[in-house]
C-alpha positions as CSV (number, residue, x, y, z in Angstrom):
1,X,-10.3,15.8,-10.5
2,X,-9.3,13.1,-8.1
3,X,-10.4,14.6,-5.1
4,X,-13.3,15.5,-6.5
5,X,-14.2,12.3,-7.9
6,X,-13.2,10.5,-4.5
7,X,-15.6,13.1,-3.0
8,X,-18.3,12.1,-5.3
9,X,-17.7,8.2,-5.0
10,X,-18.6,9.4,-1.1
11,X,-21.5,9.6,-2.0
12,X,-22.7,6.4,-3.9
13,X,-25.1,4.4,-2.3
14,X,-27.4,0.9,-3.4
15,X,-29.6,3.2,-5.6
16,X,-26.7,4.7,-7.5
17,X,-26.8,4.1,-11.0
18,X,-24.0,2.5,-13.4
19,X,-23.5,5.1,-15.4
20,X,-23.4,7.5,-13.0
21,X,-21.1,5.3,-11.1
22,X,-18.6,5.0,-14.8
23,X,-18.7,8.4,-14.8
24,X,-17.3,8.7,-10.9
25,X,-14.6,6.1,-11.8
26,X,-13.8,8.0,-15.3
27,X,-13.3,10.9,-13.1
28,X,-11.2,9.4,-10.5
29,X,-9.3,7.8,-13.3
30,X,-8.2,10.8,-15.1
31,X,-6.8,12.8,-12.5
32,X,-4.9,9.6,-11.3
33,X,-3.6,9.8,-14.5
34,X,-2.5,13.1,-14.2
35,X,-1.3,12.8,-11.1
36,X,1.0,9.8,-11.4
37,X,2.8,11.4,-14.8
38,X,3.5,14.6,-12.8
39,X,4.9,12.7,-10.3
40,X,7.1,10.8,-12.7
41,X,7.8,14.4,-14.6
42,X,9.3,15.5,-11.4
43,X,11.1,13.0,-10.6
44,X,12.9,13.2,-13.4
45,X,13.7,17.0,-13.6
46,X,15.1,16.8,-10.1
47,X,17.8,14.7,-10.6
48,X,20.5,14.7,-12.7
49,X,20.8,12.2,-15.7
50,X,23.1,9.1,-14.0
51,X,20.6,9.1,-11.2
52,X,17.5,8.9,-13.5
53,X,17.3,4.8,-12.8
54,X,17.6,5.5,-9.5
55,X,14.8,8.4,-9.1
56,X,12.6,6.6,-11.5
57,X,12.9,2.9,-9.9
58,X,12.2,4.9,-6.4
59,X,9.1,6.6,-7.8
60,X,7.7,3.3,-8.8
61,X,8.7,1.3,-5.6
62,X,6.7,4.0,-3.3
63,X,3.6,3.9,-5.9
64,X,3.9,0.4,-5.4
65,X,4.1,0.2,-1.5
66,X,1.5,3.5,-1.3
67,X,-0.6,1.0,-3.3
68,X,-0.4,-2.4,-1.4
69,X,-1.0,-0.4,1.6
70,X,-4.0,2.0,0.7
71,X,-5.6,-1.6,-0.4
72,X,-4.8,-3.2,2.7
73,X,-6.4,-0.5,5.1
74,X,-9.4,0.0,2.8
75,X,-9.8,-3.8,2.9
76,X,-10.0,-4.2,6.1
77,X,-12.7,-0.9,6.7
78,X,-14.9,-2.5,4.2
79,X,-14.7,-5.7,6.0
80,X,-15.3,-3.9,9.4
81,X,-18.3,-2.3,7.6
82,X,-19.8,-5.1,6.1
83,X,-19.1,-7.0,9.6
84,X,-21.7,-4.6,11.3
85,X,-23.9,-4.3,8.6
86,X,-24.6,-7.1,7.6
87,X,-27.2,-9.9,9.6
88,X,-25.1,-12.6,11.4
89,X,-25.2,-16.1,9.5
90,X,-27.9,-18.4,10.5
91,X,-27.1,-21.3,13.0
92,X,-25.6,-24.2,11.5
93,X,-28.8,-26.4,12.2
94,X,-30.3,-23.7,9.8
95,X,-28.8,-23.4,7.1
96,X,-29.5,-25.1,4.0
97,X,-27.6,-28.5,2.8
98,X,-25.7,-28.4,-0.6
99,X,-26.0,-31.9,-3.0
100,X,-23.0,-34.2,-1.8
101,X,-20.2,-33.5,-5.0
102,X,-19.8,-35.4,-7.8
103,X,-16.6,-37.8,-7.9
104,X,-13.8,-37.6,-10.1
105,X,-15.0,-39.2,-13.5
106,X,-14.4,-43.4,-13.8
107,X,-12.6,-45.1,-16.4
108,X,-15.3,-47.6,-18.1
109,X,-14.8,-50.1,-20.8
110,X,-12.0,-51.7,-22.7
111,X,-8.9,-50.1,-22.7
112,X,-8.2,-47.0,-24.7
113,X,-6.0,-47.0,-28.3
114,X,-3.1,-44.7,-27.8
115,X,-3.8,-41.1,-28.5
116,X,-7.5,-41.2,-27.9
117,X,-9.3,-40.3,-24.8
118,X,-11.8,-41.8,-22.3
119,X,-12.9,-39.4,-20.3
Protein backbone atom coordinates (compact mmCIF):
# COMPACT_ATOMS: atom_id res chain seq x y z
CA UNK A 1 0.00 0.00 0.00
CA UNK A 2 2.78 2.41 0.67
CA UNK A 3 4.65 1.96 -2.25
CA UNK A 4 1.89 2.10 -4.20
CA UNK A 5 0.49 5.16 -2.79
CA UNK A 6 4.10 6.87 -3.02
CA UNK A 7 3.89 5.67 -6.65
CA UNK A 8 0.65 7.36 -7.20
CA UNK A 9 1.59 10.64 -5.21
CA UNK A 10 4.32 10.53 -8.39
CA UNK A 11 1.99 11.29 -10.20
CA UNK A 12 0.08 14.41 -8.80
CA UNK A 13 0.35 17.47 -10.63
CA UNK A 14 -1.44 21.34 -10.39
CA UNK A 15 -4.66 19.77 -11.85
CA UNK A 16 -4.88 17.07 -9.34
CA UNK A 17 -7.89 17.12 -7.44
CA UNK A 18 -8.35 17.07 -3.46
CA UNK A 19 -10.02 14.26 -3.09
CA UNK A 20 -8.14 12.42 -5.29
CA UNK A 21 -5.12 13.75 -3.55
CA UNK A 22 -6.95 12.45 0.30
CA UNK A 23 -7.32 9.50 -1.17
CA UNK A 24 -3.34 9.17 -2.22
CA UNK A 25 -2.40 10.31 1.40
CA UNK A 26 -5.18 7.80 3.01
CA UNK A 27 -3.28 5.28 1.03
CA UNK A 28 0.07 6.16 1.95
CA UNK A 29 -1.08 6.48 5.49
CA UNK A 30 -2.43 3.06 5.97
CA UNK A 31 0.38 1.03 4.86
CA UNK A 32 2.70 3.42 7.02
CA UNK A 33 0.59 2.25 9.60
CA UNK A 34 1.08 -1.19 8.86
CA UNK A 35 4.45 -0.94 8.38
CA UNK A 36 5.57 0.85 11.49
CA UNK A 37 3.49 -1.84 13.93
CA UNK A 38 5.31 -4.75 12.13
CA UNK A 39 8.34 -3.18 12.66
CA UNK A 40 7.60 -2.70 16.33
CA UNK A 41 6.02 -6.47 16.36
CA UNK A 42 9.38 -7.62 15.41
CA UNK A 43 11.25 -5.96 17.48
CA UNK A 44 9.76 -7.26 20.10
CA UNK A 45 9.68 -11.06 19.22
CA UNK A 46 13.43 -10.90 18.66
CA UNK A 47 14.55 -10.15 21.86
CA UNK A 48 14.14 -11.57 24.85
CA UNK A 49 12.04 -9.85 27.69
CA UNK A 50 14.89 -7.71 29.84
CA UNK A 51 16.02 -6.35 26.56
CA UNK A 52 12.47 -5.22 25.39
CA UNK A 53 13.27 -1.32 26.63
CA UNK A 54 16.23 -1.62 24.87
CA UNK A 55 14.84 -3.03 21.44
CA UNK A 56 11.80 -0.89 21.70
CA UNK A 57 13.72 2.52 22.63
CA UNK A 58 16.06 1.54 19.47
CA UNK A 59 13.20 1.01 17.12
CA UNK A 60 11.89 4.49 17.93
CA UNK A 61 15.29 6.33 17.95
CA UNK A 62 15.94 5.00 14.14
CA UNK A 63 12.20 5.92 13.11
CA UNK A 64 13.08 9.08 14.61
CA UNK A 65 16.55 9.70 12.84
CA UNK A 66 15.07 7.88 9.38
CA UNK A 67 12.49 10.61 9.82
CA UNK A 68 14.51 13.93 10.44
CA UNK A 69 16.61 12.81 7.69
CA UNK A 70 14.09 11.61 4.84
CA UNK A 71 12.59 15.38 5.62
CA UNK A 72 15.80 17.00 5.40
CA UNK A 73 16.71 15.53 1.83
CA UNK A 74 13.20 15.95 0.59
CA UNK A 75 13.41 19.53 1.81
CA UNK A 76 16.07 20.42 0.13
CA UNK A 77 14.93 18.58 -3.56
CA UNK A 78 11.79 20.58 -3.31
CA UNK A 79 13.70 23.71 -2.75
CA UNK A 80 16.12 22.79 -5.60
CA UNK A 81 12.93 22.23 -7.73
CA UNK A 82 11.17 25.18 -6.88
CA UNK A 83 14.65 27.17 -7.35
CA UNK A 84 14.55 26.19 -11.17
CA UNK A 85 11.00 26.39 -11.60
CA UNK A 86 10.04 29.10 -10.45
CA UNK A 87 10.72 33.00 -12.24
CA UNK A 88 13.54 34.85 -10.52
CA UNK A 89 12.17 37.81 -8.14
CA UNK A 90 11.82 41.05 -9.75
CA UNK A 91 14.67 43.72 -9.18
CA UNK A 92 14.45 45.59 -6.08
CA UNK A 93 13.60 48.95 -7.96
CA UNK A 94 10.52 46.72 -9.05
CA UNK A 95 8.92 45.42 -6.62
CA UNK A 96 6.10 46.88 -4.90
CA UNK A 97 6.36 49.00 -1.42
CA UNK A 98 4.42 47.65 1.63
CA UNK A 99 2.60 50.53 4.08
CA UNK A 100 5.38 51.59 6.70
CA UNK A 101 4.01 49.47 10.16
CA UNK A 102 1.96 50.60 12.62
CA UNK A 103 3.79 51.41 16.10
CA UNK A 104 3.33 49.82 19.24
CA UNK A 105 -0.08 51.29 20.73
CA UNK A 106 0.34 54.74 23.10
CA UNK A 107 -0.73 55.23 26.47
CA UNK A 108 -3.38 58.33 26.24
CA UNK A 109 -5.21 60.00 29.11
CA UNK A 110 -5.21 60.10 32.79
CA UNK A 111 -3.79 57.37 34.58
CA UNK A 112 -5.45 53.97 34.73
CA UNK A 113 -7.29 52.62 38.23
CA UNK A 114 -5.62 49.41 39.27
CA UNK A 115 -6.94 46.32 37.55
CA UNK A 116 -8.24 47.99 34.45
CA UNK A 117 -6.61 48.36 31.18
CA UNK A 118 -5.68 51.10 28.64
CA UNK A 119 -4.77 49.65 25.82
Amino acid sequence: MLTVGAALLATMDTGTSRLVTCSYMLLIGLGLGCLMQMATTIAQNSVEMRDMGAAMSSTQLFRTLGGSLAVAAFGSMFTRVIRHTCPAPPAPEHRPRCPPRPGPPTRTGSPTPPGRSSW
